[in-house]
TORLUM-736955 format. One line per 8 residues: number of its first residue (from 1); their letters; for each residue x, y, z of C-alpha. Coordinates in Angstrom, 2 decimals, always signed. Example, Ala and Ser with C-alpha at 12.3 -4.5 7.8 and 13.67 -1.06 7.14 Angstrom:
1 = AS = +12.30 -4.50 +7.80 | +13.67 -1.06 +7.14
***
This chain:
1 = XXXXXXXX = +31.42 -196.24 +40.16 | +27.98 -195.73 +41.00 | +25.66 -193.69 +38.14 | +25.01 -190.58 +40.38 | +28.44 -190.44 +41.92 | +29.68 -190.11 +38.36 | +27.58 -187.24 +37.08 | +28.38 -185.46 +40.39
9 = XXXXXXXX = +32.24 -185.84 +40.10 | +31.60 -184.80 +36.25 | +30.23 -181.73 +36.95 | +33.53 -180.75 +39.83 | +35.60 -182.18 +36.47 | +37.00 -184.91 +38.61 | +35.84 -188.13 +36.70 | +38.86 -190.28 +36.13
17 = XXXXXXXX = +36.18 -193.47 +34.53 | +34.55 -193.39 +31.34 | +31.99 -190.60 +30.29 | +28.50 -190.47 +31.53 | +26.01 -191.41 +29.03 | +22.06 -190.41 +28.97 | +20.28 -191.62 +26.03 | +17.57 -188.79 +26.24
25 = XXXXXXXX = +14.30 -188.66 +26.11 | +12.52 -191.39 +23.95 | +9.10 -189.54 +21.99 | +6.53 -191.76 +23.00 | +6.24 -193.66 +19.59 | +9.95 -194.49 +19.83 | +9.55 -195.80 +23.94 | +6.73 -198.02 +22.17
33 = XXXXXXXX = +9.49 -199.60 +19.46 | +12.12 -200.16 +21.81 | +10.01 -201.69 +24.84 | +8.63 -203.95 +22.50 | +12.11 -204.75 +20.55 | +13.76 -205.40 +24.32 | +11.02 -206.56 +26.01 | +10.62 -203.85 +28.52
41 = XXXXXXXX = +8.05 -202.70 +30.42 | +8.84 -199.03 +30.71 | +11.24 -196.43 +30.55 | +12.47 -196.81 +33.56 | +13.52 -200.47 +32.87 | +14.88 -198.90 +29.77 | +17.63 -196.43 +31.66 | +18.73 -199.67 +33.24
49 = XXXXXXXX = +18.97 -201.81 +30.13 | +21.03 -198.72 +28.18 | +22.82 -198.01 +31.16 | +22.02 -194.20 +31.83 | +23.49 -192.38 +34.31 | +21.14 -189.97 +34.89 | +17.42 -189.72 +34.72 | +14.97 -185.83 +34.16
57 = XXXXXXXX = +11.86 -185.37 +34.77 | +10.52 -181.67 +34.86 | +8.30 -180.44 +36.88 | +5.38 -178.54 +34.94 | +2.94 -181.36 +34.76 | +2.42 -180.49 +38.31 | +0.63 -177.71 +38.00 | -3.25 -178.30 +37.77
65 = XXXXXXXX = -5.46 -175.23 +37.08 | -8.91 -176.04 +39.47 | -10.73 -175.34 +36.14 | -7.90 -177.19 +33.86 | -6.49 -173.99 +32.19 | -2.71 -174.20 +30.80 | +0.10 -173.15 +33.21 | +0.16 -170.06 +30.30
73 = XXXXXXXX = -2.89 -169.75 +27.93 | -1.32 -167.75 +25.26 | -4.01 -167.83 +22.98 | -6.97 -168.01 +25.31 | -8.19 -171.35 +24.33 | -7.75 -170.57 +20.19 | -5.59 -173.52 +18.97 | -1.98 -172.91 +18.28
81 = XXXXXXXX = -2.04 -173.40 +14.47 | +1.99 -171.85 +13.86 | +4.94 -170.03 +16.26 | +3.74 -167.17 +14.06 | +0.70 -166.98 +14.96 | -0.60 -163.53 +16.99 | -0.79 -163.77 +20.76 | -3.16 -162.11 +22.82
89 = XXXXXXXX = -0.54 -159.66 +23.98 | +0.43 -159.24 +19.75 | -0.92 -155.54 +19.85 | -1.03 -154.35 +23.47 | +0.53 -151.26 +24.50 | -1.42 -151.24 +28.36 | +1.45 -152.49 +30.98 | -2.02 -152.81 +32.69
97 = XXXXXXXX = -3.41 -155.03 +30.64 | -0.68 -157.49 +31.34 | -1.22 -156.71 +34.86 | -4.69 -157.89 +34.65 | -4.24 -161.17 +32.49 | -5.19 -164.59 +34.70 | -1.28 -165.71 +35.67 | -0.91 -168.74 +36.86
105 = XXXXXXXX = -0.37 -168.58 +40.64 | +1.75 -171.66 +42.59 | -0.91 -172.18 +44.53 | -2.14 -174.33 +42.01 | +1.34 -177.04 +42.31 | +1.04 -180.14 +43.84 | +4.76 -181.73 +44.11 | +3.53 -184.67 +45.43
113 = XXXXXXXX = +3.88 -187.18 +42.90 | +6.75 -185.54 +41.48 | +9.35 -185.57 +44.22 | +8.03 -189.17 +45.01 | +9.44 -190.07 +41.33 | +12.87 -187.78 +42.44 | +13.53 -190.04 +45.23 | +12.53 -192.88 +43.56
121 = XXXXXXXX = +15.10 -192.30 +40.93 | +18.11 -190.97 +43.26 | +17.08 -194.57 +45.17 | +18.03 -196.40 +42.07 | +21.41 -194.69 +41.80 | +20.25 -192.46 +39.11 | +21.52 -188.43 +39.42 | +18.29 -186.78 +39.00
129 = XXXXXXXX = +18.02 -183.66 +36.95 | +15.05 -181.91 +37.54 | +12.92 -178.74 +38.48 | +10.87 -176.63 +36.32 | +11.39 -176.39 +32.39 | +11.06 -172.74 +32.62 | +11.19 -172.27 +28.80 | +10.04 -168.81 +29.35
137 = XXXXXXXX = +11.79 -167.21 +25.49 | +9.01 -169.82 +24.42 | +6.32 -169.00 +26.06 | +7.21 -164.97 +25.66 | +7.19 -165.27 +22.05 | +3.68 -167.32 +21.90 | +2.35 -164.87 +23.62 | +2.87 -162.23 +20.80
145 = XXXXXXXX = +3.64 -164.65 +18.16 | +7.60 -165.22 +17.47 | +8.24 -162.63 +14.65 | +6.41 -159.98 +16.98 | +7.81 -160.70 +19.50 | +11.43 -160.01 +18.25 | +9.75 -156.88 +16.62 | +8.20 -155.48 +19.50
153 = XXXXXXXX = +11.73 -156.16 +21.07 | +12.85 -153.01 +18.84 | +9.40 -150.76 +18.76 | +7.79 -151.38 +22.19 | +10.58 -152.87 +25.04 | +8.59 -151.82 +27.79 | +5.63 -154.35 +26.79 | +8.36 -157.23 +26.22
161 = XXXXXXXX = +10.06 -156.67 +29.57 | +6.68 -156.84 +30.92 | +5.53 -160.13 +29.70 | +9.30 -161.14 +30.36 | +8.96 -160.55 +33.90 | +5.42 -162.23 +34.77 | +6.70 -165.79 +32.56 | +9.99 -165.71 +34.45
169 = XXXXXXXX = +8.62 -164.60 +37.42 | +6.48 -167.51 +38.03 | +9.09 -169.54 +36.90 | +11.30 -168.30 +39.62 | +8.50 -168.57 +42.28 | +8.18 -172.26 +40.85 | +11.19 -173.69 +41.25 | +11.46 -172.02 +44.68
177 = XXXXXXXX = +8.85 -173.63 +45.94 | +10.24 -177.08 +44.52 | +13.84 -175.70 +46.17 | +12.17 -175.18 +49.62 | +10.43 -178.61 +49.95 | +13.21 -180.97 +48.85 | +16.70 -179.52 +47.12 | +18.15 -182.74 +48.69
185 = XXXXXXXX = +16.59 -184.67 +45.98 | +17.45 -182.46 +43.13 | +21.01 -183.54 +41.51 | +21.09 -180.85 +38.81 | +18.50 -177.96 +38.06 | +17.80 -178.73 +34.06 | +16.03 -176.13 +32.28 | +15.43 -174.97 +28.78
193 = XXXXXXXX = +14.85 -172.79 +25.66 | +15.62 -173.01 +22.23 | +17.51 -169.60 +21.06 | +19.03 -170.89 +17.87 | +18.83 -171.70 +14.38 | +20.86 -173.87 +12.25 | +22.48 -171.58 +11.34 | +22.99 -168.42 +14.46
201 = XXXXXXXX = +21.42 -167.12 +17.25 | +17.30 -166.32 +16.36 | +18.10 -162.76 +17.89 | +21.41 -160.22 +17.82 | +23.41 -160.93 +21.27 | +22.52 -157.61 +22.07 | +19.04 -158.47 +22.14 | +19.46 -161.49 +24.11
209 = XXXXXXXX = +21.52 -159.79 +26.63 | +18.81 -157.65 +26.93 | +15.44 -159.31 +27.19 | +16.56 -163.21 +27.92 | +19.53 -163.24 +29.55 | +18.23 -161.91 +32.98 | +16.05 -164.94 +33.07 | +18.46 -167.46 +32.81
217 = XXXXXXXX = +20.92 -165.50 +35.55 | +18.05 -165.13 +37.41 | +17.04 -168.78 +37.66 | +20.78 -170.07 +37.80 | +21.22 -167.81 +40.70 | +18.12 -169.02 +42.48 | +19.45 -172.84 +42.03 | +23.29 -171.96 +42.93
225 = XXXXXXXX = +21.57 -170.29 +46.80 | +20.10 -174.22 +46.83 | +23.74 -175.32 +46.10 | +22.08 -177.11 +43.28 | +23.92 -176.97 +39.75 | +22.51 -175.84 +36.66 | +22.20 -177.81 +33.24 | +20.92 -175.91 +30.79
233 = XXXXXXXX = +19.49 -176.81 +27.47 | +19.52 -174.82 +23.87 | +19.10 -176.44 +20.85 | +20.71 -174.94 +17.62 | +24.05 -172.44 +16.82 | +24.64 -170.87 +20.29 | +27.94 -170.37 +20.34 | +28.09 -166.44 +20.55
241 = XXXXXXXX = +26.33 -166.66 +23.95 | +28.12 -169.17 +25.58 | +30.41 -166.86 +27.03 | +26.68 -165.41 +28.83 | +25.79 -168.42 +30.19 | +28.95 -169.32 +31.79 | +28.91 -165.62 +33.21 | +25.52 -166.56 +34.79
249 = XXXXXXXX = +26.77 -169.83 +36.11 | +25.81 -172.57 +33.80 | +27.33 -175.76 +34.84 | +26.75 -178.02 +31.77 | +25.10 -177.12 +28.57 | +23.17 -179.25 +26.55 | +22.49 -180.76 +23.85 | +25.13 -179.82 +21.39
257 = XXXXXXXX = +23.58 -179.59 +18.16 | +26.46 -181.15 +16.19 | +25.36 -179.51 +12.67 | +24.52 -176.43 +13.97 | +27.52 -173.43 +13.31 | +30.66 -173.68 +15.24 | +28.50 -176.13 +17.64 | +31.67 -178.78 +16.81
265 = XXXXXXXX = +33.30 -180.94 +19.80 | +36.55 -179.74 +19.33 | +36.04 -176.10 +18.85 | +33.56 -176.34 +21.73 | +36.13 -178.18 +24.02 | +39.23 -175.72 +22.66 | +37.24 -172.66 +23.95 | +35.19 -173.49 +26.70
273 = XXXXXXXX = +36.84 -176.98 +28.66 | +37.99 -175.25 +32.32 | +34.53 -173.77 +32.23 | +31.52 -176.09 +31.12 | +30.73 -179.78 +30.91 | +29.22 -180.60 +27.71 | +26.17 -183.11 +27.59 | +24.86 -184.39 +24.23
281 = XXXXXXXX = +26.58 -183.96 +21.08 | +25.30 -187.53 +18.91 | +24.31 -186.02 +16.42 | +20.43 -186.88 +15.54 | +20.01 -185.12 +12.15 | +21.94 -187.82 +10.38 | +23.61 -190.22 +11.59 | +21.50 -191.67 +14.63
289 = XXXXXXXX = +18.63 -191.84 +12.25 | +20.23 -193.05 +9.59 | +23.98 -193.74 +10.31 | +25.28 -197.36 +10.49 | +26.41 -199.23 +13.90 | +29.82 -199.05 +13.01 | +29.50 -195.24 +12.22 | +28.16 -194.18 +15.26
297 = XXXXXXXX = +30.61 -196.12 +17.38 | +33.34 -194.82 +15.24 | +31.39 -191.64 +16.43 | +31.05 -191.64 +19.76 | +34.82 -192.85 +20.43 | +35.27 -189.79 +18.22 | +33.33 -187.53 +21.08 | +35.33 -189.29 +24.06
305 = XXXXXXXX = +38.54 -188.85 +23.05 | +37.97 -184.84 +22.45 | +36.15 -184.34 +25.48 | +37.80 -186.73 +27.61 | +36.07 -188.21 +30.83 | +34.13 -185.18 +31.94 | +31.33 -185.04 +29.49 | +28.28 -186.61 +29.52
313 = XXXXXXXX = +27.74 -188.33 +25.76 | +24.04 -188.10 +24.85 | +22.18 -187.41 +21.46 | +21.87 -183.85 +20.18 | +18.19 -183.68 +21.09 | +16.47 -184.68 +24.02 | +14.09 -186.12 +22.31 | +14.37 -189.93 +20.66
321 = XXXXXXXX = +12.74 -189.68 +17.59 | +11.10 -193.08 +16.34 | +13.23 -192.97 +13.20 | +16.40 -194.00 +15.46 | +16.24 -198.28 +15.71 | +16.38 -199.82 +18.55 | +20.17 -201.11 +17.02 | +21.08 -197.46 +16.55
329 = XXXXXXXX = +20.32 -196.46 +20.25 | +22.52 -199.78 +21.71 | +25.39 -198.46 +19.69 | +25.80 -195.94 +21.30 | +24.89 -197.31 +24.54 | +27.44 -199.54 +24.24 | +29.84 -197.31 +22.57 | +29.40 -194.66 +25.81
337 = XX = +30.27 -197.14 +28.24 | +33.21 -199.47 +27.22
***
C-alpha cells in the first residue's frame, strides 16, 4: 500500500496493513550522525531509507518581516534568557496598548517555496502534514512570561483574552491563507503546543477551557471547512483534556509522552479508540536513548498489538535527539514495518 494512502485510511480507521510509522523530526546534530552513519545526503533520502509514511513541514519560516523582525517579538529584541522571564505585556493593564503593539500582518508570507516542498513530498508518496505551527499557549505566555501569564489568567482575564486573540488570530488568518491557495496539497493540518508537565496539565482544566481551548476549536474548525484533518501535538500528561480536543475535532493526537501520567497505550486506547488515532508513543526519555535493539523491538510490537493497525508508531517527541544511535532509530524502523 502506498505511504499516503495508508495514513489517509488510518485516520477513517480503515487500515487493515501494518501501522504507519514516522520517525520524527531528527535535531540537526542527530540528521548530521545518521547521514553520515547511512551515507545519506539529506533528510529526505532519510524518510526513504527508514521508510516513513508521512513527511511535516510547518509553515512559519515563511513569514519574512521587510525589516527581519520575528513573526512575534515578545521581548522587543531583549534575548530570551528563561520561559520566566517578563514579557513586554508582563504589567499592562491598556487593552489599547495591545491594540497598538506591531502584529505581524500576512502580508508579509510568501508560500512559495513552501507549497513547492508540499507537492514535492505528496509526489513522492509521502502524506504531507503541514500548515502553520500555531503554538499560540507559547507564544501567549512569552509574552508575559509563563508564571504571569497563568497569574494574570486569575487577576486580569481581560488582558489574557486580549493577547489570546491577536496570537490566535493571526494564526487563523495564516493558515487561511495557506487553505485558500492549495488545501489539495495539505494531507493533515499538524499543529502544536505543549500544555503539560510530567506530571498534569500546567493549568486547572478550567483554565484551559477558558483561555486555550477556543484556539484550538477555532483552528480545527477552520481546517475541517478545508475538509483537511487535524493532528495535533502536546507533549506531557494531557489526559484530562483529551475529552476537549476530541470535542473540537482532533483527528490524531500526538506524541504520546509514554512517562508522562496516565499517557499509557493501553489506558489511552481503552478510553479513547472509536475516537482518536494515536501517533507517537516510543518512548524517548529512556529507552530510545538508551534502550537496547532488542528492547525497543520488544517495544514497539508491544505498541502494535494494543493499538492495532490504526496508529501511527513514532517516538514520543518530535524531535530526534542526537543521543538516539543511528542502531536505535533502525529498530524501530524496522520494528514499525514488519
Amino acid at each position: 500500500m502506498a505511504n499516503r494512502e495508508k495514513i489517509l485510511k488510518i485516520i477513517k480507521h480503515k487500515n487493515e496493513e501494518t501501522c504507519g510509522f514516522w520517525k520524527g523530526r531528527p535535531h540537526r546534530d542527530a540528521l548530521v550522525q545518521y547521514l553520515n552513519n547511512f551515507d545519506l545526503e539529506d533528510e529526505d533520502e532519510l524518510s526513504d531509507y527508514v521508510g516513513d509514511d508521512l513527511q511535516w513541514l510547518h509553515a512559519d519560516y515563511s513569514y519574512k518581516h521587510p525589516k527581519g523582525r520575528p513573526m512575534f517579538d515578545t521581548l522587543l529584541g531583549r534575548e530570551r534568557l528563561s520561559h520566566s522571564q517578563p514579557g513586554i505585556f508582563a504589567d499592562t493593564t491598556s487593552i489599547k496598548e495591545i491594540d497598538n503593539f506591531p502584529w505581524p500582518d500576512i502580508k508579509n508570507i510568501d508560500l512559495t517555496d513552501y507549497l513547492n516542498k508540499a507537492r514535492l513530498s505528496r509526489k513522492k508518496g509521502y502524506a504531507f502534514f503541514g500548515g502553520f505551527w500555531s503554538p499560540y499557549f507559547h507564544v501567549v505566555a512569552d509574552f508575559f512570561g509563563m508564571e504571569q501569564y497563568f497569574i494574570k489568567m486569575t487577576t486580569d482575564p481581560k488582558i489574557v483574552q486580549a493577547v489570546t486573540e491577536k496570537v490566535v488570530g493571526f494564526y487563523f488568518q495564516a493558515n487561511q491563507l495557506l487553505f485558500e491557495k492549495s488545501a489539495e496539497d495539505i494531507d493533515v493540518f499538524f499543529f502544536g503546543n505543549d500544555f503539560g508537565s510530567q506530571l498534569d496539565l500546567l493549568v486547572s482544566p478550567a483554565m484551559f477551557k477558558q483561555f486555550i481551548y477556543p484556539g484550538i476549536k477555532k483552528l480545527t474548525k477552520l481546517a475541517k471547512k478545508y475538509n483537511i484533518p487535524v493532528a495535533m501535538h502536546s507533549c506531557g500528561s494531557i489526559y484530562r483534556i483529551i475529552p476537549l480536543l476530541i470535542d473540537a475535532g482532533i483527528d490524531i493526537l500526538h506524541p504520546i509522552q509514554a512517562k508522562a501520567t496516565n499517557m499509557d497505550a493501553k489506558y489511552l486506547h481503552r478510553e479513547y479508540k472509536e475516537d482518536l488515532v494515536f501517533m507517537g508513543g516510543v518512548d524517548t526519555q529512556e529507552l530510545l536513548p538508551f534502550g537496547t535493539e532488542k528492547q525497543i523491538k520488544e517495544e514497539v510490537k508491544r505498541l502494535k498489538d494494543i493499538f492495532g493497525p490504526n496508529y501511527i508508531l513514532s517516538p514520543s517527541h518530535e524531535a530526534l535527539l542526537k543521543n538516539v544511535s543511528s542502531k536505535n532509530l533502525m529498530a524501530m524502523a524496522s520494528a514499525a514495518k514488519r
